[in-house]
DRENFINU-403560 format. One record per residue (C-alpha): x, y, z; residue in three letters; residue number from 1. Coordinates in nm, 2 decimals. Example, Ala and Ser with C-alpha at 12.3 -4.5 7.8 and 13.67 -1.06 7.14 Angstrom:
<pts>
xx; yy; zz; res; n
1.23; -0.45; 0.78; ALA; 1
1.37; -0.11; 0.71; SER; 2
</pts>
This chain:
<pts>
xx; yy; zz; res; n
8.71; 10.95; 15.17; UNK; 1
8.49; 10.80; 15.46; UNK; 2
8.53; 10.71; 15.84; UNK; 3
8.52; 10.40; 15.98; UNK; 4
8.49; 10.32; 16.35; UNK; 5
8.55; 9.97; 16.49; UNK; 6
8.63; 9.85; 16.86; UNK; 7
8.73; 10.18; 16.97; UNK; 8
8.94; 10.29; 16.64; UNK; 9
8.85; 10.56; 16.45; UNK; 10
9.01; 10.59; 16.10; UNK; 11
9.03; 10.81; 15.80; UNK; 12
9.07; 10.60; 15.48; UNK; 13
9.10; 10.70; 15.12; UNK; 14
8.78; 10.74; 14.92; UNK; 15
8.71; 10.37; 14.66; UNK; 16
8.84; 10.34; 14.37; UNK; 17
8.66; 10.37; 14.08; UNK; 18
8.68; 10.00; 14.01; UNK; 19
8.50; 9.96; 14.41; UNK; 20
8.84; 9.85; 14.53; UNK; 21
8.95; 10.04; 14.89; UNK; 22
9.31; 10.17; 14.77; UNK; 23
9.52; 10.39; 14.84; UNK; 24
9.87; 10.54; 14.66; UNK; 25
10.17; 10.53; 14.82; UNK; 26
10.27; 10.75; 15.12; UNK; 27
9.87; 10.81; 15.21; UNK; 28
9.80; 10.93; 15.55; UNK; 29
9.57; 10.76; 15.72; UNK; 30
9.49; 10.90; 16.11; UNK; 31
9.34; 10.61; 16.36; UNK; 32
9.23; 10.76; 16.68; UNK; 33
9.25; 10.43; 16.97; UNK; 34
9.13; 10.46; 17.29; UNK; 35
9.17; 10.28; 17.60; UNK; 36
8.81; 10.28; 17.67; UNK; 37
8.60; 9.95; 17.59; UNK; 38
8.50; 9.94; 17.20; UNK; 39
8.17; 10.00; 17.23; UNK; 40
8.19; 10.41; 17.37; UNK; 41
8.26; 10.65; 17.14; UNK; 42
8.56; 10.87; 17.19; UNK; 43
8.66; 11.25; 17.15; UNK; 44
8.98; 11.38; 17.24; UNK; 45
9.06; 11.56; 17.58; UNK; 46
9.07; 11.92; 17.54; UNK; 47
9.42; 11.90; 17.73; UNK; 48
9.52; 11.69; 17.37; UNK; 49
9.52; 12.01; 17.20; UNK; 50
9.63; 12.27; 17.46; UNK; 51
9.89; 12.13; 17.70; UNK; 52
10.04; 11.88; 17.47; UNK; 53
9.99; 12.19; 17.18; UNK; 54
9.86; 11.90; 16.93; UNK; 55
9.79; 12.05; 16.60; UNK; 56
9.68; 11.79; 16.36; UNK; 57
9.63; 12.10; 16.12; UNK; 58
10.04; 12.15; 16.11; UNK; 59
10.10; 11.82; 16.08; UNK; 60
9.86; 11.77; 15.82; UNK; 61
10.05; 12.05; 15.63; UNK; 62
10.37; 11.93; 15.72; UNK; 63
10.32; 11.57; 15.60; UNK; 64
10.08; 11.60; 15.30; UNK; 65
10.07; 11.75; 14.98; UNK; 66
9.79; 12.03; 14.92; UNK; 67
9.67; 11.78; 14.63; UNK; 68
9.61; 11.48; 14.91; UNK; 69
9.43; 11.73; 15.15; UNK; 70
9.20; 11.81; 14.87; UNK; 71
9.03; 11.46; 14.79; UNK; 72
8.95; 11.50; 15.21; UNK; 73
8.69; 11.72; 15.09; UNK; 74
8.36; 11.57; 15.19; UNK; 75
8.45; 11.40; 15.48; UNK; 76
8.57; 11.61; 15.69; UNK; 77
8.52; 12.05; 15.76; UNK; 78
8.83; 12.25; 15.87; UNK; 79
8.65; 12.46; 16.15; UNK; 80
8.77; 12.60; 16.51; UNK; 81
8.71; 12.36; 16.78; UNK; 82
8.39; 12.43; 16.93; UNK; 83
8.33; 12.64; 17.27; UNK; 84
8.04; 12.36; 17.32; UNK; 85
8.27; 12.05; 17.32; UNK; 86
8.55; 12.21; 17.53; UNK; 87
8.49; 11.90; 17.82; UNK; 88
8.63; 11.61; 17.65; UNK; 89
8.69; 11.32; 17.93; UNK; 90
8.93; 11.07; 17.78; UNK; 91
9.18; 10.92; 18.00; UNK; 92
9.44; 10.86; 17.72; UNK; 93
9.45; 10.90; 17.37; UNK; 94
9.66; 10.71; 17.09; UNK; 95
9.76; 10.92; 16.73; UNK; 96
9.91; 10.68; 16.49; UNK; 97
10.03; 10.79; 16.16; UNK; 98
10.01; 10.54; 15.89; UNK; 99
10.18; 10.49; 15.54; UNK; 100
9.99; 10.20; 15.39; UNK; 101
10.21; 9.98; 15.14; UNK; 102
10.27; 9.64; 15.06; UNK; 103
10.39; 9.57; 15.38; UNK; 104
10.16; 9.54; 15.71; UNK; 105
10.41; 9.67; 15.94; UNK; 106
10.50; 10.01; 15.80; UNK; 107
10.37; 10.20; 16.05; UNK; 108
10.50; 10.50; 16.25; UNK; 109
10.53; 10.47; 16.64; UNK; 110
10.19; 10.57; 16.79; UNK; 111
10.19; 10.90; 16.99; UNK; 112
10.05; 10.84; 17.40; UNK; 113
9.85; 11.16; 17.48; UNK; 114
9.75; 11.23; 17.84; UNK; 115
9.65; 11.52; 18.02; UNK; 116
9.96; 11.55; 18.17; UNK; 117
10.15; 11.59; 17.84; UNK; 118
10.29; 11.42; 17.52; UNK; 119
10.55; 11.15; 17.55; UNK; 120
10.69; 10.94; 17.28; UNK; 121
10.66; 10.91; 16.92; UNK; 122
10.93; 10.99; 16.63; UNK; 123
11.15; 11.34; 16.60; UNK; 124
10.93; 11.41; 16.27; UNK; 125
10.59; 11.39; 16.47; UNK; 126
10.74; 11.57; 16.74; UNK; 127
10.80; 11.92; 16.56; UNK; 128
10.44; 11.87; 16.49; UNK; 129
10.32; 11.91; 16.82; UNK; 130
10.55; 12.21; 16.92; UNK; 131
10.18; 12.49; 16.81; UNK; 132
10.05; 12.73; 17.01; UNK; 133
9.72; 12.61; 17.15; UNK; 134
9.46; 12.89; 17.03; UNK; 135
9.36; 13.15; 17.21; UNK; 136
8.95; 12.97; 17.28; UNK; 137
9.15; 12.70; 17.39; UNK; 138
9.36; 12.89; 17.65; UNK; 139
9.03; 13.03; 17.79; UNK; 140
8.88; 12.67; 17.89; UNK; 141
8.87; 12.59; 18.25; UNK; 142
8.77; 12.28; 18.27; UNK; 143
9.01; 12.05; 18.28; UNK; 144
8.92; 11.70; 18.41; UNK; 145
9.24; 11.74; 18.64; UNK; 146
9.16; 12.04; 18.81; UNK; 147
8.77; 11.91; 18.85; UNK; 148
8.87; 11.56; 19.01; UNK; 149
9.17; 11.73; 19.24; UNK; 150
8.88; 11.93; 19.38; UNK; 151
8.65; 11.64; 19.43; UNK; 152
8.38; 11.77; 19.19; UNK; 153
8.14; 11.50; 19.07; UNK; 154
7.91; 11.71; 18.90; UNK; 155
7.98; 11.69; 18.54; UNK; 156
7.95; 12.00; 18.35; UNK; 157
7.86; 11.85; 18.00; UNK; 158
7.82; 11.51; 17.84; UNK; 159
8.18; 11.32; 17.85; UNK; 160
8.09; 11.18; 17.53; UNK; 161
7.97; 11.49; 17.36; UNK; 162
7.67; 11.52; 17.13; UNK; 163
7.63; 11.30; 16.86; UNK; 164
7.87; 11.54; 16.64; UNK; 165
8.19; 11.49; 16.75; UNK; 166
8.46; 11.73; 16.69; UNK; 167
8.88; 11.61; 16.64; UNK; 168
9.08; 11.92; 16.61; UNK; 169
8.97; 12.08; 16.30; UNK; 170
8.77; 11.74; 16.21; UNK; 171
8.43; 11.67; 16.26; UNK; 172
8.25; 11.35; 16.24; UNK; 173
7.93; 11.18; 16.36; UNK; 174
7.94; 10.87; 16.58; UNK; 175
7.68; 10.69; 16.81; UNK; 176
7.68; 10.79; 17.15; UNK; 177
7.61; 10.58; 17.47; UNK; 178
7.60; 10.67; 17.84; UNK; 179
7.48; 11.04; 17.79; UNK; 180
7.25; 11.02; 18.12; UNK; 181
7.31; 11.23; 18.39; UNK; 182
7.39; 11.04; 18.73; UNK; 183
7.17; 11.25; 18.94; UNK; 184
6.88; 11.54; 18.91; UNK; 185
7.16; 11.87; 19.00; UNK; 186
7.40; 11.67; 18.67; UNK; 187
7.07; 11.69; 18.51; UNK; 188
7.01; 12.04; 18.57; UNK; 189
7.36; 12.17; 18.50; UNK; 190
7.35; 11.99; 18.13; UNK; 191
7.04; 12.15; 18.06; UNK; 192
7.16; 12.47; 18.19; UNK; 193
7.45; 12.47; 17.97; UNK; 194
7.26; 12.44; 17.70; UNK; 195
7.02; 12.70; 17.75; UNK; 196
7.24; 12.97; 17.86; UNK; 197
7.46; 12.91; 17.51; UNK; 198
7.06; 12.99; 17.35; UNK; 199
7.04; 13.25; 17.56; UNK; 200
7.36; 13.44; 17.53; UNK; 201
7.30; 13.44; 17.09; UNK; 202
7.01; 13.69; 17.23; UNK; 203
7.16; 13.90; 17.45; UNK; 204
7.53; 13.91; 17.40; UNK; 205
7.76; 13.99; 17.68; UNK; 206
7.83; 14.34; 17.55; UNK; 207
7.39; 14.47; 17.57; UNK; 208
7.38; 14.32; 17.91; UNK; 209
7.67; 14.55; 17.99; UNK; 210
7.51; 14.84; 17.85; UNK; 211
7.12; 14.76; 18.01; UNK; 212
7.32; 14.79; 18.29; UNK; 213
7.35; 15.15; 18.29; UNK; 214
6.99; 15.21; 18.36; UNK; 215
6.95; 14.93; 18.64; UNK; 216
6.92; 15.08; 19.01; UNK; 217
7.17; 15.05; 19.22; UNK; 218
7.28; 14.69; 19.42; UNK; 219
7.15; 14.71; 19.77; UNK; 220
7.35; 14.54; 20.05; UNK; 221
7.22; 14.20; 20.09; UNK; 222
7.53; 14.07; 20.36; UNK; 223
7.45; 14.38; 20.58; UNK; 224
7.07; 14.35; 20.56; UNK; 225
7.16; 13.98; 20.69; UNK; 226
7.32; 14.13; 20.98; UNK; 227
7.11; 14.38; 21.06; UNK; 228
6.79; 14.13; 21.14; UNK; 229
7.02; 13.91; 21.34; UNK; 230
7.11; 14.15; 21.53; UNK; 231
6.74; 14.35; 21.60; UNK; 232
6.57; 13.97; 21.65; UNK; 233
6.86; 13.81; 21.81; UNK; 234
6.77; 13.51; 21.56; UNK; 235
6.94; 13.44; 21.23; UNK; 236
6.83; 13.69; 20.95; UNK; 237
6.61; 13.55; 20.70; UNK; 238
6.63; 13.50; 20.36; UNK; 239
6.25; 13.39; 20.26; UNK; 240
6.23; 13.21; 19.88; UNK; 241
6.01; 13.25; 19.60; UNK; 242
5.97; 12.90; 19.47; UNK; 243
5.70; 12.78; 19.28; UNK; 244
5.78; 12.41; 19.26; UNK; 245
6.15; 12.16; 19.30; UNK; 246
6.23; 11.85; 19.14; UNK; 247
6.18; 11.66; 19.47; UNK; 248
5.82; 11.79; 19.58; UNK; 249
5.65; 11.95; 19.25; UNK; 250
5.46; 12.24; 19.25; UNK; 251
5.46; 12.40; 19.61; UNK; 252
5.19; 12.69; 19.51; UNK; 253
4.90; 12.66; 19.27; UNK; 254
4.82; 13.05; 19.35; UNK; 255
5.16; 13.15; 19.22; UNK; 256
5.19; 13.56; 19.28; UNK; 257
5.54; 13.57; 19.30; UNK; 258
5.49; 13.98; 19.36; UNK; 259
5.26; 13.91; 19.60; UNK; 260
5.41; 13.65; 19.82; UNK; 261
5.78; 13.84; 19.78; UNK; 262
5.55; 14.16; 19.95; UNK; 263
5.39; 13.92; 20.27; UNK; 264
5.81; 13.79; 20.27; UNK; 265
5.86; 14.18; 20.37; UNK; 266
5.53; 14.28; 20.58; UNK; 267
5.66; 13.95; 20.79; UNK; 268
6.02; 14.07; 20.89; UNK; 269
6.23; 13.89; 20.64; UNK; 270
6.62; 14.05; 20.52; UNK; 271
6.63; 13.97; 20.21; UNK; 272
6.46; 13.77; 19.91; UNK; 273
6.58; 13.47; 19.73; UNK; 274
6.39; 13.43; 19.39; UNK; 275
6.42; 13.11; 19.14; UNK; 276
6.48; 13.17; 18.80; UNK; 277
6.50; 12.81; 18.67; UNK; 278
6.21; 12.79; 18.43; UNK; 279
6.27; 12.39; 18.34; UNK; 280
6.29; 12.22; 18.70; UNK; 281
6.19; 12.51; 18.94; UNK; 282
5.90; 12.73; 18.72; UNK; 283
6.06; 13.02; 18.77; UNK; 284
6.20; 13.25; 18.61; UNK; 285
6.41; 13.60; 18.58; UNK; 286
6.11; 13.81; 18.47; UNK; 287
5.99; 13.70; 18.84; UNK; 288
6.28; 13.85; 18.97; UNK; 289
6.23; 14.18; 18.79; UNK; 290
5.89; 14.22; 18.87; UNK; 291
5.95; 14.21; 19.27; UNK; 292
6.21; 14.49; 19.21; UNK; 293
6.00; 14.69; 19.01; UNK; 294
5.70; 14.63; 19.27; UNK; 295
5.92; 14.83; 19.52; UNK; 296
6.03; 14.54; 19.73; UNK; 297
6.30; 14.69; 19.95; UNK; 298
6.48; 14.35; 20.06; UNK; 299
6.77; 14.28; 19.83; UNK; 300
6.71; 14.03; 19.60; UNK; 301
6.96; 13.67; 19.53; UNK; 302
6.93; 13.50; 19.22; UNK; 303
6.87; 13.19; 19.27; UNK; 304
7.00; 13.03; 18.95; UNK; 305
7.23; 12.74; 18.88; UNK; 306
7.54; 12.93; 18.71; UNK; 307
7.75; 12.79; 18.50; UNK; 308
7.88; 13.10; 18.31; UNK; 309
7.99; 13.42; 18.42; UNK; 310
7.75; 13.62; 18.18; UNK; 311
7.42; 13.43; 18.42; UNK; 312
7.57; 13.70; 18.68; UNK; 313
7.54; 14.02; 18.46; UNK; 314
7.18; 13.89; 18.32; UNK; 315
7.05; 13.83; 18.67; UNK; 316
7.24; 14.23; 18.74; UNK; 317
7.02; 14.36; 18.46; UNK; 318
6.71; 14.20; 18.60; UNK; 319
6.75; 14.38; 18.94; UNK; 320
6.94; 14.13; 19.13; UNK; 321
7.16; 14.21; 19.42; UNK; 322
7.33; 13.84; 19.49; UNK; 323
7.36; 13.55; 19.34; UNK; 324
7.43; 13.17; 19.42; UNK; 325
7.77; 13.00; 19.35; UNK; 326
7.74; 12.64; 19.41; UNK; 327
8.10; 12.43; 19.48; UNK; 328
7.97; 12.15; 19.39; UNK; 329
7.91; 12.27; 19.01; UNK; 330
8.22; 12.53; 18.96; UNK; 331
8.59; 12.49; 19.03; UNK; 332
8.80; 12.69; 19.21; UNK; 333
8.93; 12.92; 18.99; UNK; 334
8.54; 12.99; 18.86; UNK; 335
8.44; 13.06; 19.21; UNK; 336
8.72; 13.34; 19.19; UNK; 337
8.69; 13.45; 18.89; UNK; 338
8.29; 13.51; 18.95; UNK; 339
8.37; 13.70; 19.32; UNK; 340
8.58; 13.93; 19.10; UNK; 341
8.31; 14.01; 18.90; UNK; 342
8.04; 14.00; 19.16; UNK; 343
8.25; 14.29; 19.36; UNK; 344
8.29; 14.49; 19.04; UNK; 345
7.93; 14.52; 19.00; UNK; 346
7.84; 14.56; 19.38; UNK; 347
7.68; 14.26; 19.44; UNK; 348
7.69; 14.00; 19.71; UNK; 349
7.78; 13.60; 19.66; UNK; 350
7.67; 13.32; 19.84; UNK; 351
7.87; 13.00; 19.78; UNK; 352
7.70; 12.71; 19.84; UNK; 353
7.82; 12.43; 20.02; UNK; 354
7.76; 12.05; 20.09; UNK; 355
7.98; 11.90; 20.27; UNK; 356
8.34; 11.89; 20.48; UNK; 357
8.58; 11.90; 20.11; UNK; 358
8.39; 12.18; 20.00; UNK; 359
8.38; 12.40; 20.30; UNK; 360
8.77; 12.36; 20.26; UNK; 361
8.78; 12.43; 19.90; UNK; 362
8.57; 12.78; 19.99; UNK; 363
8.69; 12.86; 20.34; UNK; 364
9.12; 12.91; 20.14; UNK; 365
8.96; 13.14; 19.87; UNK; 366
8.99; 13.46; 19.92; UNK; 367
8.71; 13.73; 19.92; UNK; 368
8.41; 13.46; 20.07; UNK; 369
8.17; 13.68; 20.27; UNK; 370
7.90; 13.45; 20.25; UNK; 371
7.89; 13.08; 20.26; UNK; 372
7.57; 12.89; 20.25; UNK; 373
7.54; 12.54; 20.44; UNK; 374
7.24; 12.29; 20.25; UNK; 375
7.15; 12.04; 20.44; UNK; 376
6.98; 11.88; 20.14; UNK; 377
7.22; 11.67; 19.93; UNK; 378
7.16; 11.80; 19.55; UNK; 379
7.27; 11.45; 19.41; UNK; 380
7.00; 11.26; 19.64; UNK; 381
6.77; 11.50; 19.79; UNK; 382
6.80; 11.35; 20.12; UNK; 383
6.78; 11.66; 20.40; UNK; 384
7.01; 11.65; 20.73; UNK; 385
7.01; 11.96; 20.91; UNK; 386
7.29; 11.80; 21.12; UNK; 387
7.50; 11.88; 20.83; UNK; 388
7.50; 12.25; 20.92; UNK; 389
7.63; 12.16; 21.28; UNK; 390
7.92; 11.91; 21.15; UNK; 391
8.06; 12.18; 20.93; UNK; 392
8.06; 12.44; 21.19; UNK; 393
8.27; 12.26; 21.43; UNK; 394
8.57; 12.27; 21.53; UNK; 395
8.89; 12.44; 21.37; UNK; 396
8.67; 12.54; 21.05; UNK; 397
8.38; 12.71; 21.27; UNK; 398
8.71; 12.86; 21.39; UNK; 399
8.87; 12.99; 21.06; UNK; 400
8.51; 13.08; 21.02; UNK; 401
8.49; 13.30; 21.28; UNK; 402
8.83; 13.44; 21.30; UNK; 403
8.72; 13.56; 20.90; UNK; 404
8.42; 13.70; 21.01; UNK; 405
8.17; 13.48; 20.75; UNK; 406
7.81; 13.51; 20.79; UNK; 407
7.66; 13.14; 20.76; UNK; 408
7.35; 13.06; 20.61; UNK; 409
7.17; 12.76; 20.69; UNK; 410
6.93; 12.62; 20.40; UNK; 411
6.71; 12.32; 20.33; UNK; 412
6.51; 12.13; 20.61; UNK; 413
6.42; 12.40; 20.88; UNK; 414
6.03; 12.40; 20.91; UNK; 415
6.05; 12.49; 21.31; UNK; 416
6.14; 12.70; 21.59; UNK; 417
6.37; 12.40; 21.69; UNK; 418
6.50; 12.35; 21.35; UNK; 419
6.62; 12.72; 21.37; UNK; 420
6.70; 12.72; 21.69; UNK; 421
6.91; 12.43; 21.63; UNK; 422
7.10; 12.55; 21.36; UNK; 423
7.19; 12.89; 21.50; UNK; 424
7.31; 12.72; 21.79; UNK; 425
7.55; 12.57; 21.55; UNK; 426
7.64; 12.90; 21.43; UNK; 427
7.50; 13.03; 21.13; UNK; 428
7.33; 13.39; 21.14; UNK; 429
7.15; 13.34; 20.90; UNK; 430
6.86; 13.14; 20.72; UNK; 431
6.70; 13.07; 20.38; UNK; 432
6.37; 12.92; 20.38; UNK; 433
6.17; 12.84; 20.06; UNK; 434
5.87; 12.56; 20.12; UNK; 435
5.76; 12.59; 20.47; UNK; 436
5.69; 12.96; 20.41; UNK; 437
5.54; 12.96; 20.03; UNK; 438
5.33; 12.65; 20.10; UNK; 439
5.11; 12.87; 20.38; UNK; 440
4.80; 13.08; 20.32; UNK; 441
4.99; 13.36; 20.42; UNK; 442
5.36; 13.30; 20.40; UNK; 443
5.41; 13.63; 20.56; UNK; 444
5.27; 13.50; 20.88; UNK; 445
5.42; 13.18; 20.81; UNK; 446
5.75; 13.35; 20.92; UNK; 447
5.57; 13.42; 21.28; UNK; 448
5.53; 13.00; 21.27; UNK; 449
5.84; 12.96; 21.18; UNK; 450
6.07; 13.13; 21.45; UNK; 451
5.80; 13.11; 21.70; UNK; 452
5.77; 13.48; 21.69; UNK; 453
5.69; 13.79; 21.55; UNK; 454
6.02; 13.90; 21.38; UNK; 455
5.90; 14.19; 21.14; UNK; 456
5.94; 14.47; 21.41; UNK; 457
</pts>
C-alpha cells in the first residue's frame, strides 16, 4: 500500500503487484480525501469532521472491509488516537469518497460533503457509518474555527496546516507543508508557546503541580492592593514590570537583577508586581517570579505569561504567583471562563487583556471580570496609542463598566505625568508600567518621574 497526493487529492491505493503492475481485486476500498483549497496546500481534516459530524472512518473501515483487506494496510498507515497536538484543523470543507475500482471508471459511490456545520449527503450505507460517538479527547477540544471567527479572533492558535505529520482519523501520513508562518510576532509567540508548554507539562504533570501546591503561601490580594494605592495617592495604583527585554525594543536592562529591581518597584510606592516569564521573546522566566516571592517582596505578584492552557495557571500558582494575564485576543470565550473558574478556586486574581472595541464586548458579558486590562500597544503591529484607553472607556461601556464596579488598567505607552494623567482621566485606576521604569538607574525613583510625585508614602 502507498499514498499518493496530487492537486489536492489524497488517496490510499493498493500496494504493486508483484509483476510492478498497480492493481487491485475487486471491491478494494480506496479513500480519496479532496479539498476545496488550491492543489498545492496540503490538507488535514477539521476537527469538527470527526466530532460534530461523528465521522469514524475506523467503523466504516470495519463495516466495509474484510479483516484480510485491512491487514495488507499494514505499512502505510498506524491505527492510533487522534492527537491532542493537531486538534486545530482549518479546512473549510472536506470531500470522503469511497471507491470500488473495476472495469468500469464510473463505479464510484456518491462523495460525502463534510463542513463544520454537519454531514449532508452521501448513500444510506455510508450514512450508518457516521452515526459514532466522537471520543471523549475529542469532546474536550475548544477550538473550533466557528466559535474562534464568531468571536473575531485572528490569532491563530496552531499551524492550520499542521506539522509535517499529518494525522486522518486513525491514519497518519506525511505531506509537504506550505504557509506555516505566523502573520504577526503575538501568532508567533502563541505557536511557540504551544509547543513549549506540551514539553513542559511531560515534566510536571498536572496532578505534581497540584500537590506542590500544598506548600506554596497563601495568594495575596492583588485587585484590593490596586485599590488601596488609588485611593491613598489619588492616582491610579501601579503595577511596575519586571521585563528584561520585548520583541519590539530588545533587551531593556543589561544589569538584569530581577530581585533587585522588583525591591526599588516596592521602596518606590508601587501595588503590585508584574513579572515576565517568557524565556524565548521576553528573557524571562518563572524562576524570576519565584525568587521575588521568596526575597520577601510584599506586592502581589501577576504572571505575566502568554497562556494558552489552563495548567500555565497552576505552574505560575506553584511559583508564587497571585494573578495572571488572560489575553482575548488569544483565548475564546469559553477559555476565558473556564480559566476565571479556576483562577477563583485557587485565590488568585485575573486580568484580561484587551485591544480593542469587539473585545471589550466579548469580556465586559462574561461573568466574574474583576479586572480588565486596556493595551494601547497593538500585539499584531506594535504600534502604541494611548488614545485607545480613552475610546474604550466611553460611553455606554465606561458605563456597564462602572455600574460593574471593574477596576481598569491602562498598559503600554505611558512614560509621563501627562500620559497618566491622561489616561486616568479616561477612567482607569490603575496602571502597569514595564520600560520607562526598568530602563532607569533606579527604577524605584523612576516611579517619582513617572507620576510627577513621590507615591510610596
Amino acid at each position: 500500500m502507498y499514498a499518493r497526493a496530487s492537486s489536492g487529492l489524497i488517496t490510499i491505493l493498493p500496494s504493486m503487484t508483484s509483476s510492478g503492475a498497480d492493481s487491485a481485486p475487486s471491491g478494494t476500498h480506496l479513500l480519496s480525501w479532496q479539498s476545496d483549497y488550491p492543489p498545492h496546500k496540503s490538507i488535514s481534516p477539521p476537527l469538527s469532521t470527526y466530532k460534530k459530524g461523528k465521522l469514524d472512518i475506523r467503523r466504516l473501515l470495519e463495516s466495509e472491509e474484510s479483516s484480510e483487506r485491512k491487514k495488507k494496510m499494514e505499512g502505510l498507515v498506524s491505527f492510533q488516537p487522534f492527537p491532542s497536538s493537531v486538534i486545530q484543523r482549518r479546512l473549510s470543507t472536506v470531500y470522503l469518497t469511497t471507491r470500488y475500482p473495476s472495469s468500469s471508471s464510473s463505479s464510484c459511490a456518491p462523495p460525502l460533503r463534510a463542513q463544520q456545520s454537519g454531514i449532508t449527503g452521501g448513500s444510506e450505507s455510508v450514512s450508518s457509518a457516521l452515526e459514532g460517538k466522537a471520543s471523549e479527547q475529542e469532546v474536550g477540544m475548544l477550538y473550533q474555527d466557528e466559535v474562534v471567527s464568531s468571536q473575531g479572533i485572528r490569532i491563530r492558535r496552531r499551524p492550520p496546516t499542521g506539522p509535517p505529520l499529518h494525522y486522518v482519523g486513525p491514519f497518519e501520513f506525511r505531506l509537504q507543508n506550505e504557509g506555516n508562518t505566523p502573520r504577526n510576532i503575538l501568532e508567533e509567540i502563541v505557536w511557540h508557546k504551544d509547543k513549549e508548554v506540551t514539553l513542559m507539562k511531560e515534566k510536571r504533570p498536572l496532578y505534581t503541580l497540584k500537590k506542590a501546591l500544598e506548600n506554596v503561601p497563601p495568594p495575596r490580594d492583588f485587585i484590593a492592593a490596586l485599590r488601596s494605592a488609588h485611593q491613598r495617592t489619588g492616582l491610579p495604583g501601579l503595577i511596575a514590570e519586571v521585563k528584561k527585554a520585548s520583541p519590539s525594543r530588545g533587551i531593556l536592562r543589561e544589569d538584569f537583577d530581577p530581585v533587585a529591581i522588583a525591591q526599588a518597584y516596592e521602596k518606590g510606592g508601587a501595588a503590585c508586581l508584574s513579572v515576565l516569564t517568557d524565556e524565548k521573546y521576553f528573557k524571562g522566566s518563572f524562576e524570576n517570579l519565584q525568587a521575588i516571592r521568596d526575597a520577601g517582596v510584599k506586592c502581589p505578584l501577576l504572571c505575566k505569561e502568554f497562556i494558552v492552557e489552563a495548567w500555565q495557571i497552576y505552574y505560575g500558582r506553584s511559583k508564587g504567583a497571585d494573578a495572571v494575564l488572560l489575553i482575548a485576543s488569544v483565548l475564546p470565550d469559553l477559555d476565558i471562563k473556564y480559566m476565571l473558574k479556576i483562577c477563583k478556586i485557587l485565590g488568585m486574581a485575573t486580568l484580561v487583556e484587551v485591544h480593542d472595541e469587539r473585545e471589550m464586548d466579548r469580556v465586559l458579558a462574561i461573568e466574574g471580570v474583576e479586572l480588565i486590562g486596556i493595551n494601547n500597544r497593538n500585539l499584531e503591529t506594535f504600534e502604541v496609542d494611548i488614545g485607545i484607553t480613552k475610546r474604550l472607556l466611553e460611553g455606554e461601556r465606561g458605563e456597564l463598566i462602572r455600574q460593574k464596579d471593574i477596576l481598569v488598567v491602562g498598559e503600554s505607552g505611558l512614560f509621563t505625568p501627562e500620559d497618566i494623567a491622561f489616561v486616568q482621566e479616561a477612567g482607569v485606576k490603575a496602571v502597569l508600567v514595564g520600560e520607562s521604569l526598568v530602563k532607569q538607574s533606579d527604577p524605584g525613583q523612576g516611579i517619582s518621574t513617572l507620576f510627577g510625585r513621590d507615591v510610596s508614602g
